[in-house]
C-alpha positions in Angstrom: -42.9 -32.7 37.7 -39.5 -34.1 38.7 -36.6 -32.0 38.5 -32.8 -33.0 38.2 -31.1 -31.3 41.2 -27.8 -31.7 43.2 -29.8 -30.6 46.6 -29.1 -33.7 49.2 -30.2 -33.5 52.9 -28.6 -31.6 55.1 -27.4 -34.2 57.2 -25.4 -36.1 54.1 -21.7 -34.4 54.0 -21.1 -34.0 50.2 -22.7 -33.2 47.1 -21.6 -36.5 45.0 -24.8 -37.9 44.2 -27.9 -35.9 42.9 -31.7 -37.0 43.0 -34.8 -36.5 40.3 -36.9 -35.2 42.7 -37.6 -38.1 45.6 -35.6 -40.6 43.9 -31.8 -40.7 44.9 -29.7 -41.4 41.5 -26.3 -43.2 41.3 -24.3 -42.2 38.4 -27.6 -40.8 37.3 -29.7 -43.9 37.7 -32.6 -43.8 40.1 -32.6 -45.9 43.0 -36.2 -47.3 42.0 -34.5 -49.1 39.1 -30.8 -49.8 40.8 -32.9 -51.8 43.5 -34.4 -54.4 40.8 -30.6 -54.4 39.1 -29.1 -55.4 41.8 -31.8 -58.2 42.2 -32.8 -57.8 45.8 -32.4 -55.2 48.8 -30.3 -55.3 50.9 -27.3 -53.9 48.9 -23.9 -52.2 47.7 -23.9 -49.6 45.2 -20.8 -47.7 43.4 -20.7 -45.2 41.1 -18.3 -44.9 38.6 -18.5 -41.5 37.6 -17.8 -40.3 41.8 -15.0 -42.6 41.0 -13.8 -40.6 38.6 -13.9 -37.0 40.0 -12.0 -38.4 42.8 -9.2 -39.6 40.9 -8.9 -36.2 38.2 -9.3 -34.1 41.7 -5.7 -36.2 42.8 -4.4 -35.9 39.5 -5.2 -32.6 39.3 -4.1 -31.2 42.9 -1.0 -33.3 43.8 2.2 -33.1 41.6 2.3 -35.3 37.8 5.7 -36.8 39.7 3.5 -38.4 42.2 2.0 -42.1 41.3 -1.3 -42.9 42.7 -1.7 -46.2 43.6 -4.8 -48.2 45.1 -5.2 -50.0 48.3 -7.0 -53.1 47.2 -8.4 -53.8 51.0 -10.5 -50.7 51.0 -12.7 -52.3 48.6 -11.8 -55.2 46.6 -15.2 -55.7 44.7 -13.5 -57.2 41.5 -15.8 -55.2 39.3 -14.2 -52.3 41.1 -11.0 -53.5 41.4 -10.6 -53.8 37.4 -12.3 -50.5 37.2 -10.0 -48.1 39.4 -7.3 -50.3 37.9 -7.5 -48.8 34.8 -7.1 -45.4 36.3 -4.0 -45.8 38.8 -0.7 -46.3 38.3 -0.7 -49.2 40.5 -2.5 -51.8 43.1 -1.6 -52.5 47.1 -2.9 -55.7 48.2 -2.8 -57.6 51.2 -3.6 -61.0 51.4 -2.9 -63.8 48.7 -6.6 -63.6 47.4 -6.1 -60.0 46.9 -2.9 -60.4 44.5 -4.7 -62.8 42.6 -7.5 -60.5 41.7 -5.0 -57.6 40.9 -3.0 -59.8 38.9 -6.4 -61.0 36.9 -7.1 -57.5 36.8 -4.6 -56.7 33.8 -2.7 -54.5 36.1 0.8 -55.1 35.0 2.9 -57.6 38.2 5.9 -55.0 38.8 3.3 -52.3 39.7 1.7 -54.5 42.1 2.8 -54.6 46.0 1.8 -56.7 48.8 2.2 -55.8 52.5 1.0 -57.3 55.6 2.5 -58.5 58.9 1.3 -62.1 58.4 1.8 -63.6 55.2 1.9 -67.2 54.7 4.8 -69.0 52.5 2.3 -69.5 50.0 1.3 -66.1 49.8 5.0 -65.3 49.5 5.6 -68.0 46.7 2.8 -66.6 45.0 4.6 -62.5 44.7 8.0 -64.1 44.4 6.5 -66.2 41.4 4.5 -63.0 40.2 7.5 -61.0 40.5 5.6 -58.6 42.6 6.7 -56.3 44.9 6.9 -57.4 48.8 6.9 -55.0 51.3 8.6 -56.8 54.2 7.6 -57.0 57.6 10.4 -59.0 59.6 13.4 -60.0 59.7 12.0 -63.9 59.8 10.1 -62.4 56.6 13.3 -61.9 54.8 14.5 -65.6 55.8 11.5 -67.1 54.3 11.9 -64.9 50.7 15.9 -65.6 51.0 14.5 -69.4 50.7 12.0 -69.1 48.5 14.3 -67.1 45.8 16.7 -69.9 46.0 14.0 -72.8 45.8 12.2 -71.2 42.6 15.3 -69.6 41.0 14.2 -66.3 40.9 14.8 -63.2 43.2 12.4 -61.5 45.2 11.7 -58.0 44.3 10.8 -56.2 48.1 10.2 -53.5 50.0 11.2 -52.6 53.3 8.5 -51.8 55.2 9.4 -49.0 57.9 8.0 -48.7 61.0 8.8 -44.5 61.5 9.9 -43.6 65.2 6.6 -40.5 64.5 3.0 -41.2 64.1 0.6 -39.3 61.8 -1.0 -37.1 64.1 -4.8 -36.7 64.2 -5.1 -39.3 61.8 -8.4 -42.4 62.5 -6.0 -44.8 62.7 -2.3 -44.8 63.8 -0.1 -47.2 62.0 3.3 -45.9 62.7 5.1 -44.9 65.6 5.4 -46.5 68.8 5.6 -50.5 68.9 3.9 -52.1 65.9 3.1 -55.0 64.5 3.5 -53.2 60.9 7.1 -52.8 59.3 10.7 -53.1 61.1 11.4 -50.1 63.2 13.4 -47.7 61.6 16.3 -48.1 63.9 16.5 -51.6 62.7 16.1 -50.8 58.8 20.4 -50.2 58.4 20.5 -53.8 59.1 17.4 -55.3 57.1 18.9 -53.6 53.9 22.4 -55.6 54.6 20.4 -58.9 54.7 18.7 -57.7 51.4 21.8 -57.4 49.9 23.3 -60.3 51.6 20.6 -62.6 50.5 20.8 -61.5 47.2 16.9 -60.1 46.6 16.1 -57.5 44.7 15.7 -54.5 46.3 13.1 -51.8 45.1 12.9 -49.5 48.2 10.9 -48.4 51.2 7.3 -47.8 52.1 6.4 -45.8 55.2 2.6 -46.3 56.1 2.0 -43.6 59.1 -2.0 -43.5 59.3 -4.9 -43.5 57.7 -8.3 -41.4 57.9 -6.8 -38.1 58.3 -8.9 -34.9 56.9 -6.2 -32.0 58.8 -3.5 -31.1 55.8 -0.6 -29.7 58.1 -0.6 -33.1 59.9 -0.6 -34.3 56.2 2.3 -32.2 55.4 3.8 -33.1 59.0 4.3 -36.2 58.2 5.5 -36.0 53.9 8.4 -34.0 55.6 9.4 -36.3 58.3 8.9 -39.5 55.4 10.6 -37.8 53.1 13.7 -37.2 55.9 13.0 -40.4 57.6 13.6 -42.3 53.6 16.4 -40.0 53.0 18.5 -41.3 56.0 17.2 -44.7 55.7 18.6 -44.9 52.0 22.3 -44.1 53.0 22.6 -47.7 54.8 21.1 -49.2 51.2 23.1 -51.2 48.8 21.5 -50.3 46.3 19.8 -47.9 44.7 16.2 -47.2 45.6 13.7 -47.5 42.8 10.5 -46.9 44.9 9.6 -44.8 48.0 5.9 -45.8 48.9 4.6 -42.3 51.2 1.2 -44.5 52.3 -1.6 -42.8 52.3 -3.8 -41.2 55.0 -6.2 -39.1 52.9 -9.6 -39.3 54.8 -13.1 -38.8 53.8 -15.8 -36.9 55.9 -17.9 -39.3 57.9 -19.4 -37.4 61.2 -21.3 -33.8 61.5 -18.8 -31.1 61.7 -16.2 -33.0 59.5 -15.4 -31.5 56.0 -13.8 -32.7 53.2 -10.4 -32.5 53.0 -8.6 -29.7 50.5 -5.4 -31.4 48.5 -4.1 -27.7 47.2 -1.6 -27.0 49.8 -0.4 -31.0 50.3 0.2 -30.9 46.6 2.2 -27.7 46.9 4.2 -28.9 49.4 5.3 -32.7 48.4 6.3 -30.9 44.7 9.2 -29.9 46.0 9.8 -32.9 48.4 9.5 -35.0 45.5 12.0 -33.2 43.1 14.5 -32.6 45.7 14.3 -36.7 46.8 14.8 -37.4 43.1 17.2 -35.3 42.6 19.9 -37.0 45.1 18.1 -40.8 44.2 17.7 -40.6 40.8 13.9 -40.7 38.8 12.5 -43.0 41.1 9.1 -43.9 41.4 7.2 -42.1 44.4 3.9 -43.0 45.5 0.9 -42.5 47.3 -1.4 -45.6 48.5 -5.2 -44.8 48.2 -8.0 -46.9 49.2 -11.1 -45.3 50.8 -10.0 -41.9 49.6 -10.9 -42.9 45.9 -14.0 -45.3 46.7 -15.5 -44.5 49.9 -17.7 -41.5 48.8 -18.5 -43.6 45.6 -21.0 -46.2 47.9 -24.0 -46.3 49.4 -25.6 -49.6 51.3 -29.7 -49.7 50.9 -31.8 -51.7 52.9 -35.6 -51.8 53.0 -37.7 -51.1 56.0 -39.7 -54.1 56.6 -41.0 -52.7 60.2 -41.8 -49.6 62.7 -42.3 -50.0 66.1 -42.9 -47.6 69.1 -41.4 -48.2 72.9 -41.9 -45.5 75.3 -41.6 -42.7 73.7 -39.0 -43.9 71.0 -40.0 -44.9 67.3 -37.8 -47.6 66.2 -37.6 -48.3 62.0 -36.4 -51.5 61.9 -34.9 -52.3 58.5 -33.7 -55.8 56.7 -30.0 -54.8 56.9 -27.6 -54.1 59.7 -24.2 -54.8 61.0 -23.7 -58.0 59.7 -23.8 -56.2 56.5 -21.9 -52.8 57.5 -20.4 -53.3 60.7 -18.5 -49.7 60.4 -22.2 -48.0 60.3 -23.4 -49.8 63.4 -20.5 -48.2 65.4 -18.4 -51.5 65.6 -15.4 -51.1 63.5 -12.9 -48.8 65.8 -14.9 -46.1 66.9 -14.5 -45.1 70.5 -17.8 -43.3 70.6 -20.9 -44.3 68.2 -21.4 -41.3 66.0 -23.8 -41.7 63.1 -23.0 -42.0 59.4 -24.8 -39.9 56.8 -28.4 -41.1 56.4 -31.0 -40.4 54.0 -34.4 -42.1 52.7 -33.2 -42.5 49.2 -37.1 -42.3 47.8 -38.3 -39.2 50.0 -34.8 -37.3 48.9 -37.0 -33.7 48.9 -39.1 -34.3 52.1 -38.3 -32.5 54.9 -36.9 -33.9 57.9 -39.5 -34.3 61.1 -38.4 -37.1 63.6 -35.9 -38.4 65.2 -35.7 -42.1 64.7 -33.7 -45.1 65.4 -32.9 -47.3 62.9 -32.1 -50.9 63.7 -31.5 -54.3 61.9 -33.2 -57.5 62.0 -30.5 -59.2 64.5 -30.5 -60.4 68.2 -28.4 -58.1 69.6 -28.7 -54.6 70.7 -25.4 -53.7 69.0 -27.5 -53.9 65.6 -28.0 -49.6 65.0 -26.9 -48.0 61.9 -28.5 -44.7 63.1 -29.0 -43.2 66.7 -32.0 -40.5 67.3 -31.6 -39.3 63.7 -33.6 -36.9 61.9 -35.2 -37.8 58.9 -38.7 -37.4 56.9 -41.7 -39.5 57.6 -41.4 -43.2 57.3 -43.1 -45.7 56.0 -42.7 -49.4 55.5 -41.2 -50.1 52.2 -39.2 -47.1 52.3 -35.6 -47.4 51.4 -32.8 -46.0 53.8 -29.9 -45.4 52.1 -26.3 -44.9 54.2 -23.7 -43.0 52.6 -19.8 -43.1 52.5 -19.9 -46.7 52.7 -17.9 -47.8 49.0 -15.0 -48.1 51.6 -14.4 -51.0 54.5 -18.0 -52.1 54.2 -18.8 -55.0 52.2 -15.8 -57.3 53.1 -15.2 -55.9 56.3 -18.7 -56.9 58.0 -19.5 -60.4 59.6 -21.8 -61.3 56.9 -22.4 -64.9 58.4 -23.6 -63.6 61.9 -26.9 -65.0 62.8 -27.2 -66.5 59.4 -29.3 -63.7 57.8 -29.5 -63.4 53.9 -26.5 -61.5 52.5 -26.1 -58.5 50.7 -24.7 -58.1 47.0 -22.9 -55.4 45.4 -23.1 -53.6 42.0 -20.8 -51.0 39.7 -22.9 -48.9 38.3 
């Protein structure tokens, strides 16, 4: 008799999807029916309804001054997009096919941004013509937008991106501090905010990215303070006054053994009062905090099918019809220093106990192809479906799906 139940593996870090007795379910569909949805393994899966506990936790944690906004990059599935979009006060995008999704989205233009150290001139006619807002890189950036305003008549509404002279410490990945290729450093932001004013653009206000993929709350609350200070002195030098203070992001998600989900009470407690006191010498500005794989990266799951097991002294090796080219962060090849394993799990044994360490490889030419490394699971068998967790974030559109030519995956909302 199959019984609902919340019990997962050990090995899988949190408790967001449950299983009817073998059978993993997504947003309480079992994964014996999502497989013939989605028309073929491998694949993408999100669920909706993770989705939206992670969105009511924010909104119920961190203070009802605070907008959330999404970071389109960390998965821009349209489906998703225009799903999360409904639930945020606003989308960050960077690229030009990016804005044009969140603008066919029915996400509203002025609660749109678009940052990114590269964008081309028509990437920038398209979010002058938008009206959206740009979060400037350069001072060359700034040239370009004072000559686009004047060639389509209309000004452009931006951001100055701030390159802080502190990092967010302990965070996956620095993106502040130090020399960057993100923002103009903070020493040089007095003087970008003259040439806003001297161009005659709009200016809406600053946005002070610091890291991402942090799960430590003091280096959280570090790094509020130090914005909040940093935005605060920056604003002095304005012309004008500021009508959005972006904070970033930097919320992580637990991806290794040992990490744990990160707790929002005490960053809540302490940006209410940053927030209020901000507002109070700026006026009711807008102040927000950019989200990506905090809101969809638990929400996903890639499955692939094993189509073979082989044994080589001593080693048992499942080989499986996915791999990196599908989800190149799982294979160890998006930024990690050393390989550590994603949560694993065989998403039709979900109750059997684990009895063997195994590797698990893809179909490709090159021994770079491992989504898991002596891992522990139950018996396999061919057919069997391997399911890898935390991957609704960075996984899809940030793998080289054209490498070796190999059949692509597909993605669905459920």
């Amino acid at each position: 008799m199959n019984t609902l139940s919340k019990k997962v593996p050990a090995h899988v870090p949190m408790n967001q999807f449950q299983s009817n007795g073998n059978q993993l379910l997504l947003n309480g569909q079992p994964i014996s029916l999502l497989r013939h949805q989605a028309g073929q393994t491998p694949f993408y899966a999100y669920d909706r309804s993770v989705i939206d506990q992670k969105i009511k936790l924010f909104r119920d944690k961190m203070p009802a001054a605070l907008k959330l906004h999404y970071a389109v990059k960390a998965n821009p599935m349209p489906a998703v997009l225009n799903f999360i979009g409904e639930r945020v006060d606003g989308l960050d995008v960077a690229s030009g096919m990016e804005l044009r999704n969140a603008l066919n989205s029915g996400m509203s233009r002025q609660k749109i941004s678009f940052a990114g150290p590269g964008k081309q001139e028509n990437e920038l006619k398209m979010a002058v013509a938008s009206q959206t807002t740009i979060n400037v890189e350069s001072f060359n950036e700034l040239k370009i937008l004072r000559q686009i305003s004047d060639e389509l008549g209309i000004r452009a509404r931006v951001a100055i991106r701030v390159n802080p002279d502190f990092e967010l410490k302990s965070s996956g990945m620095k993106m502040g501090g130090g020399a960057q290729q993100f923002g103009i450093d903070a020493e040089l932001v007095a003087k970008a905010l003259k040439l806003v004013s001297d161009y005659g653009l709009h200016y809406r206000g600053l946005h002070i990215f610091t890291g991402s993929q942090n799960l430590n709350p003091d280096s959280i609350i570090s790094a509020h303070k130090r914005i909040f200070e940093l935005a605060d002195k920056l604003q002095q030098s304005a012309h004008s006054a500021i009508e959005l203070l972006n904070i970033g992001g930097g919320l992580g998600i637990p991806y290794f053994p040992g990490e744990k989900t990160i707790q929002l009470d005490s960053i809540g407690d302490s940006l209410d009062p940053l927030i209020a006191q901000f507002q109070e010498s700026h006026g009711q500005l807008e102040v927000a905090m950019e989200l990506g794989r905090y809101l969809i990266g638990e929400a996903g799951i890639y499955l692939c099918k094993v189509i073979d097991i082989k044994q080589s002294r001593g080693t048992e090796f499942v080989i499986v019809n996915g791999g990196l080219h599908h989800h190149l962060a799982a294979s160890g090849n998006f930024g990690q220093v050393i390989r550590k394993n994603y949560p694993v799990a065989i998403a039709n044994k979900m109750q059997e106990p684990a009895v063997k360490e195994v590797q698990i490889v893809g179909p490709l030419c090159t021994p770079l192809d491992i989504l898991a490394n002596k891992y522990k699971l139950p018996e396999i068998e061919k057919g069997d479906l391997i399911a890898i967790y935390q991957s609704g974030a960075y996984g899809y559109t940030a793998s080289p799906r054209d490498f070796l030519s190999h059949p692509q995956p597909v993605e669905i909302l459920v």
